[in-house]
Residue, then its C-alpha position, 0 to 999 in steps of 0.5 A: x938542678x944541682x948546680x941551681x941549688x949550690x948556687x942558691x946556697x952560696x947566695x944565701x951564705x954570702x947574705x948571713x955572712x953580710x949580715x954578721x959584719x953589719x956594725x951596731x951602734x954599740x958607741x953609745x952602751x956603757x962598758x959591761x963589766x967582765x964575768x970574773x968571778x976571780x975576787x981579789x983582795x988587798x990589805x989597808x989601814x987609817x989611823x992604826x985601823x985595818x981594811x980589807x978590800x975586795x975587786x977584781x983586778x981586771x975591771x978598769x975605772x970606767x967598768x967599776x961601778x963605784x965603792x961600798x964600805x962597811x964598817x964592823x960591829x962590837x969586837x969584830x974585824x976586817x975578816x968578819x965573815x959576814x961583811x966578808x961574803x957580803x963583799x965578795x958578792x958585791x965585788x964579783x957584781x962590779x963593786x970595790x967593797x971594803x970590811x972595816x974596823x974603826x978606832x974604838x977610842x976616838x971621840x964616838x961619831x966624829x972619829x968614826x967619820x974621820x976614819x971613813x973619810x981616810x978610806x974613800x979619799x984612799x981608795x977613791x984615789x985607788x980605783x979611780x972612781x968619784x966620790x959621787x959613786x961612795x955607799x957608807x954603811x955599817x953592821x950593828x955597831x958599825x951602823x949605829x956609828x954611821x948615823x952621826x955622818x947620815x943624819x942632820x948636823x948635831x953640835x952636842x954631840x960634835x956630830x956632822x953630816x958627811x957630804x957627797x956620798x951615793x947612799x947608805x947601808x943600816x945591818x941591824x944598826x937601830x933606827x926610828x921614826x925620826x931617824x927614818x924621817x932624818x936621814x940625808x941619803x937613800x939607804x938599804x935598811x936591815x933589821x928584826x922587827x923588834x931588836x932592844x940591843x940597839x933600843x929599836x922597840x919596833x923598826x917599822x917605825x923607821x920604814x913610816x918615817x922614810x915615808x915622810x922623808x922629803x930629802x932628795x931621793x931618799x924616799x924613792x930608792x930606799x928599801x927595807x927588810x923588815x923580818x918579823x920577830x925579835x932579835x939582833x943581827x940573829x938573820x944577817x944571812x938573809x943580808x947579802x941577797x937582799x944587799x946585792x939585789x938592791x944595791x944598784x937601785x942606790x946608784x940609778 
């Protein structure tokens, strides 16, 4: 009886030990990006501006999914802390994330684009990943700037769309029906409700013209947080949940 049930229990390994080494067809799954939270950061400049970079070292191009640059508001720099945070969340999320300050003495959106377009050339070259895979985005000053690249061309004002990008992060950076109903690229909208530091009078008025936007996309993966009150940037806080939780929807 002894030897009838030793036996039986072998059989039974032998089975779950097949079992274990069936193979799957794994060939087919995009690569998972490692569970690091070791963030790494590294130093950059264009055109006399400096950036700080955030990634962790040990995701190769194929694991990264692609590159998020944020541009600094009013007297602020590449260490802002809230643009910070915010990178270092995106970066331990599989991002290249990048805090940026700009020239504040160049021609107002044609400079700004200039200097945009220095990083993602850099940096894409960097990291090794596509154009194609770049979101652009700005808080308050930073934001207000980025508009001039987002939105169709205006010779008065020498500003022109910047091409070939993911989409777009607007932190309490204004906008309005038309903007709303304007914009070239699928973007993550933050702001209070009313915020006359960047003459917004109310910003549900951009949400209603993303509505009507008719751009490739755009109207589909937008999101907007919308928190009610007025004020500006006086909620960044709330920012870096929301970016992080919606940030993939940009790049579906």
């Amino acid at each position: 009886m002894k030897k009838s049930r030793i036996y039986s229990l072998l059989l039974l390994a032998s089975f779950l030990l097949l079992l274990s080494n069936c193979s799957s067809d794994d060939n087919n799954l995009e690569p998972e990006i490692p569970a690091n939270n070791d963030v790494k950061t590294k130093a950059g400049s264009t055109n006399g501006a400096p950036y700080r970079v955030f990634y962790q070292e040990t995701n190769q191009a194929d694991t990264r999914k692609g590159i998020i640059i944020l541009a600094v508001g009013d007297g602020g720099n590449e260490n802002d802390a809230t643009l910070n945070a915010q990178c270092t969340a995106l970066a331990d999320k599989g991002y290249v994330a990048i805090t940026t300050t700009y020239r504040t003495n160049s021609e107002y959106y044609a400079g700004f684009k200039e200097d945009m377009e220095q990083i993602i050339t850099k940096e894409t070259a960097a990291f090794g990943i596509a154009r194609n895979k770049v979101v652009l985005g700005g808080l308050s000053r930073g934001g207000n700037r980025l508009h001039g690249a987002i939105l169709p061309a205006n010779p008065q004002s020498n500003s022109y769309p910047i091409e070939g990008i993911k989409g777009v992060i607007l932190e309490c950076a204004g906008g309005d029906e038309w903007k709303g109903r304007s914009i070239l690229y699928p973007v993550l909208f933050m702001s209070n409700k009313v915020d006359n530091t960047v003459q917004t009078p109310d910003a549900e008025t951009f949400v209603n013209g993303l509505q009507q936007n008719v751009n490739p996309g755009v109207k589909d993966k937008s999101k907007t947080l919308i928190i009610p009150g007025s004020g500006h940037c006086t909620n960044a806080n709330q920012y870096k949940d929301f970016i992080v939780n919606n940030i993939d929807n940009l790049f579906n």
